[in-house]
C-alpha positions in Angstrom: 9.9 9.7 12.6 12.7 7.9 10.9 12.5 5.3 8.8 15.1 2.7 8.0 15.9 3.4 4.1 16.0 -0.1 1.9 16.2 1.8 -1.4 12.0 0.4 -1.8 10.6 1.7 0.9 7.3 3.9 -0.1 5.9 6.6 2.2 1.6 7.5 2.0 1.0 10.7 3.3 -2.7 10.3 4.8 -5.4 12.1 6.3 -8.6 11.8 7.6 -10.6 11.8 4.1 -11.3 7.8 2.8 -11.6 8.1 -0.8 -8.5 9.8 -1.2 -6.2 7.6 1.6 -7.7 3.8 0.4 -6.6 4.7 -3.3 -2.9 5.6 -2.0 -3.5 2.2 0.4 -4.4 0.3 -2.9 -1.6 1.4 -5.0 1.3 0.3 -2.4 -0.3 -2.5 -2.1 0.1 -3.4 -5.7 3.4 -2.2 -6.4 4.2 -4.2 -3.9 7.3 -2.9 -1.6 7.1 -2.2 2.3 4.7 0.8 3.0 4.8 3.5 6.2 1.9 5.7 6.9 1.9 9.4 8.4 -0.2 11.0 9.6 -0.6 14.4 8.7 -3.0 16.8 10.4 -3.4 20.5 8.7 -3.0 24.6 10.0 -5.7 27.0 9.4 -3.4 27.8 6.6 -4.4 24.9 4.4 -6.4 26.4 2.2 -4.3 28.2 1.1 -3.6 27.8 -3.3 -0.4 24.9 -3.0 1.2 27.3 -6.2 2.1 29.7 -3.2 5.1 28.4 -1.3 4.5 24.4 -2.5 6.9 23.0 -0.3 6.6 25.4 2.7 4.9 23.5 5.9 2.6 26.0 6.8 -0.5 24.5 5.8 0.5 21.9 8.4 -0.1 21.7 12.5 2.9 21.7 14.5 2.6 17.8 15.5 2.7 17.1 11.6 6.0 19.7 11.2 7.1 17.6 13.5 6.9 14.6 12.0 8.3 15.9 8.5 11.4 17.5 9.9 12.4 14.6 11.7 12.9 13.0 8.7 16.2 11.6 7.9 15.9 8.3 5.4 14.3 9.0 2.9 11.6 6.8 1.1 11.9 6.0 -2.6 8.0 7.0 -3.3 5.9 8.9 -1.8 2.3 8.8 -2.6 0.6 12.1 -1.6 -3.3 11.7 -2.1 -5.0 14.6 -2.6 -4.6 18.6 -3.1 -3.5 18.5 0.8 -0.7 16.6 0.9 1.0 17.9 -1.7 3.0 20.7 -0.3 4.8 18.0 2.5 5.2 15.7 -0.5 7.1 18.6 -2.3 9.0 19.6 1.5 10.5 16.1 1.7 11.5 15.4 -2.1 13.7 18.9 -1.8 14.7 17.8 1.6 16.1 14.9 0.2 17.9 16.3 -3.0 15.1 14.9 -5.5 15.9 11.1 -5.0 12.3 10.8 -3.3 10.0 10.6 -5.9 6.2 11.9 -5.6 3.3 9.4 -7.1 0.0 12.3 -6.8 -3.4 10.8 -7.3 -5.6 13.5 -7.4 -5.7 17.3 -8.8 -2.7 18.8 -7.1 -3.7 22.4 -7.8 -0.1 23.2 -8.9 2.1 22.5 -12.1 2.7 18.5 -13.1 6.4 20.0 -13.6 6.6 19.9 -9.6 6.0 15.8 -9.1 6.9 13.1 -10.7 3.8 11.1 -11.6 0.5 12.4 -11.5 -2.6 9.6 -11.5 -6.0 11.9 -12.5 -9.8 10.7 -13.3 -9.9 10.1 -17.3 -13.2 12.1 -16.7 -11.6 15.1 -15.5 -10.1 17.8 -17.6 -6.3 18.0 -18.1 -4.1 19.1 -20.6 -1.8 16.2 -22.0 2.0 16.0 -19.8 4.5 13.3 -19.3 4.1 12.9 -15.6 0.5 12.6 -16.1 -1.5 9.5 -16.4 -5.2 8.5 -16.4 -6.9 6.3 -14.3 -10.4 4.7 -14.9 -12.7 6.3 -11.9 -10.6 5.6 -8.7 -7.6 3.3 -7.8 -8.8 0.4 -6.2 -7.5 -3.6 -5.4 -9.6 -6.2 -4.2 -8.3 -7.4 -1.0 -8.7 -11.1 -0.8 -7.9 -11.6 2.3 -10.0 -8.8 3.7 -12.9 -9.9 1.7 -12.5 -13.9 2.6 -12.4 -12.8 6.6 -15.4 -10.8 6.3 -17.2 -13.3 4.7 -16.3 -15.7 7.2 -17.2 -12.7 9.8 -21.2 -12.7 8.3 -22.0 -15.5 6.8 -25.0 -15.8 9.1 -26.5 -13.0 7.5 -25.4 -14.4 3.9 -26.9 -17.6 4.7 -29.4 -18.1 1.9 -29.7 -21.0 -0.9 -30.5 -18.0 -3.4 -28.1 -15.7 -5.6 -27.4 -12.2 -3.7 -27.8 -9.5 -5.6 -26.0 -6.4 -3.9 -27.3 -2.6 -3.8 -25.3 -0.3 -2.7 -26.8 3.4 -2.4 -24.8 6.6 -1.8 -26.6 9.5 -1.6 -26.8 13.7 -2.1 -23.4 14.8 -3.7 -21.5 17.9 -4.4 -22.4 17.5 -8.3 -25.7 15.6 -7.9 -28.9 15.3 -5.6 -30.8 12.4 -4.8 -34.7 13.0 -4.1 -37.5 10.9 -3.6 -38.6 9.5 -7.1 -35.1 8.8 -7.8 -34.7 6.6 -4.5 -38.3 5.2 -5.1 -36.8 4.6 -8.9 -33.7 2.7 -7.3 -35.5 0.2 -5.4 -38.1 -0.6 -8.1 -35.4 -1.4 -10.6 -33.4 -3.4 -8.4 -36.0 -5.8 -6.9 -36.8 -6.0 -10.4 -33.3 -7.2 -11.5 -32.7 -8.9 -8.6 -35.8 -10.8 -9.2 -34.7 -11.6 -13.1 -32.1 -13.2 -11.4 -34.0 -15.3 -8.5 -31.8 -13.4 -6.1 -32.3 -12.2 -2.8 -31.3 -8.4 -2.3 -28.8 -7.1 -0.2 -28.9 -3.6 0.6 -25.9 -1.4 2.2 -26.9 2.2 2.8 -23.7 4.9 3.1 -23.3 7.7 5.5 -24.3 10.0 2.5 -27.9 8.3 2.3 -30.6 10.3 3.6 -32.9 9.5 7.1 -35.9 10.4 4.1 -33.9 7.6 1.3 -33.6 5.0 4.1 -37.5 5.2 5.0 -38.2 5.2 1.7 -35.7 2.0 0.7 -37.8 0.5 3.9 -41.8 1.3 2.5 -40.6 0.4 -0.9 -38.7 -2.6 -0.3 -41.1 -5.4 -0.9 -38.8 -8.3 -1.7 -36.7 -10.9 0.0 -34.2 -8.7 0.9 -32.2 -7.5 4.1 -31.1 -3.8 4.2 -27.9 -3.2 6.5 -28.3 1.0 7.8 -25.0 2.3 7.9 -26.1 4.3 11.1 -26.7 0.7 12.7 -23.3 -1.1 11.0 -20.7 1.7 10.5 -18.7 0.2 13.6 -19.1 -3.1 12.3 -20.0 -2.8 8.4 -20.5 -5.5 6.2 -19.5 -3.9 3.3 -16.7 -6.4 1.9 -18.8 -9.4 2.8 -21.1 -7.6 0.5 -18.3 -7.6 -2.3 -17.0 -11.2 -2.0 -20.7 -12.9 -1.3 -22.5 -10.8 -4.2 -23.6 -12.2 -7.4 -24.6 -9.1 -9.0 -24.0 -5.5 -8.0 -26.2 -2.3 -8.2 -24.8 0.9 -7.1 -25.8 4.5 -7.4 -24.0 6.6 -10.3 -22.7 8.9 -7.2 -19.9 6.8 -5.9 -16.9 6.4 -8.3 -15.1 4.5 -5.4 -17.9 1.8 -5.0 -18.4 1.4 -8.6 -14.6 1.0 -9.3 -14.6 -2.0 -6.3 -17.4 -3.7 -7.7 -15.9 -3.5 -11.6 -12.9 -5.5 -9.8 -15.2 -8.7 -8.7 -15.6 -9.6 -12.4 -19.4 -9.6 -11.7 -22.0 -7.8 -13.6 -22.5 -4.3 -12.6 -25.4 -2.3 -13.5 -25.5 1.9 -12.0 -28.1 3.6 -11.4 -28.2 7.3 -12.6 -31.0 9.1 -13.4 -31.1 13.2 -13.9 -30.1 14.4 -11.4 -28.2 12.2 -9.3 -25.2 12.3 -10.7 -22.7 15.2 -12.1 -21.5 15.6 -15.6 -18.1 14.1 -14.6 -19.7 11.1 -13.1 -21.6 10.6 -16.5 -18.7 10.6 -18.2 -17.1 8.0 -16.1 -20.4 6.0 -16.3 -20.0 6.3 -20.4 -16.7 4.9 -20.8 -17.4 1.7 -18.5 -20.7 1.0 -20.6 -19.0 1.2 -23.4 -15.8 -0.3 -22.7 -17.9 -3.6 -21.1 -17.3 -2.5 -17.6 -20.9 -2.0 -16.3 -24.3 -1.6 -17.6 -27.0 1.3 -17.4 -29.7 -0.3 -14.8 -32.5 1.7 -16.4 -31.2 1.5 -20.1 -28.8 -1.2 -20.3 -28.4 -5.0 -21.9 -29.2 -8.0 -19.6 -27.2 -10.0 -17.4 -25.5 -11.7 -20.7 -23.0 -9.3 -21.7 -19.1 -10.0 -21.7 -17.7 -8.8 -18.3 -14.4 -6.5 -18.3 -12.5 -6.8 -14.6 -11.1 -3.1 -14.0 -7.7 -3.0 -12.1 -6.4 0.3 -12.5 -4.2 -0.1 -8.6 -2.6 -3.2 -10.6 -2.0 -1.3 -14.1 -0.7 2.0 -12.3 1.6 0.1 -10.2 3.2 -1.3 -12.7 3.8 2.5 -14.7 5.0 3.2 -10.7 7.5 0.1 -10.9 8.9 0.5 -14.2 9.8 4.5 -13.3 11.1 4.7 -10.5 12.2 1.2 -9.0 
């Protein structure tokens, strides 16, 4: 691969995970210079602690190699999302005498002295460094655009002379579980705030919700309301028209990406978290956006009336990007 060096040119090291790749998506977006994506597939090497060799390519499959060696103009940024693509971020920066510079969101599982900037969770814990900065939950930038097409795209399905209140549901987590009582909990609260509202409810399910959640969403689910099953729309999923058509937004405390989109609308935002569900981390990241005006508790919180706070944080890191390093 070479690419034709304008002295702006920014290089997003991606792989197959979503969270991690539509952050590093978001973040070029906003900073606002030409973008290349590579593709990098890994070795059964990669799990291998990125403190041993950093900048060696042996976590990486030979077709990826490849790609890195080849090489020979070098981007101005690289934005290397996540623990994986750290080690090729590293390879290219010495390959081309430190003037690439490495933007990491994520924990890199090696020293902040190695990159440049570093973009981690203010929930996680870090000690304090000057290539480190904090981000509210995860890097996201509302797509216009994107959002205005897909409205166009399903507007048939939108087509109602009511407000739309929007519930999105995850599911089961790493740091959290999501059982019965708590799904059954879910929909009762928000048929009851959509109601407060005179909304109709729009549900998206995710492919982390549960065959048992999604039959329970459906026997509980007693409202004027229309439930999209990821199983039935992931080829074809509504979930932007969602964003741009909602009114009001309910999502469940186990997504940090879906909360962060919907804290961009400037639309009220109410999560869902009851024990259980979510992990210490999350409930940390759910504590600073109550109290900061972000979002409201859906079981707890204030009404619909409360001052609304639009988070940006692809916007305000761009900017730390731009005044560093272009």
């Amino acid at each position: 691969m070479a690419m034709s060096n304008n002295g702006k040119k920014i290089l997003i090291l991606a792989d197959t995970r979503p969270g991690t790749y539509s952050q590093a998506i978001a973040l070029a977006k906003e900073i606002g210079q030409e973008f290349e994506i590579l593709n990098i597939s890994y070795s059964g090497f990669v799990k291998i602690p990125n403190f041993i060799f950093p900048s060696s390519l042996f976590r990486y499959d030979r077709q990826t190699k490849e790609k890195l060696q080849n090489i020979t103009d070098f981007p101005q940024i690289i934005i290397s999302p996540g623990r994986r693509s750290v080690s090729a971020a590293l390879y290219l920066k010495k390959k081309s005498q430190n003037k690439s510079k490495v933007v990491q969101i994520m924990d890199p599982n090696i020293s902040a002295d190695k990159l440049d900037l570093v973009v981690l969770p203010n929930h996680d814990k870090h000690g304090k460094h000057p290539n480190i900065i904090e981000s509210v939950g995860a890097i996201t930038s509302i797509d216009k655009n994107r959002i205005a097409k897909d409205k166009e795209k399903f507007s048939k399905l939108f087509n109602t002379d009511k407000k739309k209140a929007v519930l999105l549901v995850g599911g089961p987590s790493k740091s959290g579980s999501f059982g019965r009582n708590a799904t059954i909990e879910l929909v009762k609260a928000s048929i009851k705030k959509s109601d407060e509202i005179g909304a109709k409810l729009f549900i998206l399910t995710s492919p982390r919700t549960t065959n048992e959640m999604l039959e329970i969403i459906k026997s509980e689910v007693n409202a004027d309301s229309h439930i999209f099953e990821y199983d039935k729309v992931k080829d074809n999923n509504p979930y932007f028209a969602c964003i741009g058509y909602g009114d009001l937004f309910i999502v469940s405390g186990d997504s940090v990406s879906m909360i962060s989109e919907c804290c961009a609308v400037g639309k009220p935002v109410f999560i869902f978290d009851v024990d259980g569900v979510s992990g210490k981390k999350h409930k940390m990241f759910h504590l600073y956006l109550f109290e900061n005006g972000y979002a409201r508790d859906l079981i707890k919180g204030a009404g619909d009336n409360f001052e609304i706070q639009i988070l940006n944080e692809a916007r305000r890191i761009a900017e730390v990007v731009r005044d560093r390093f272009l």
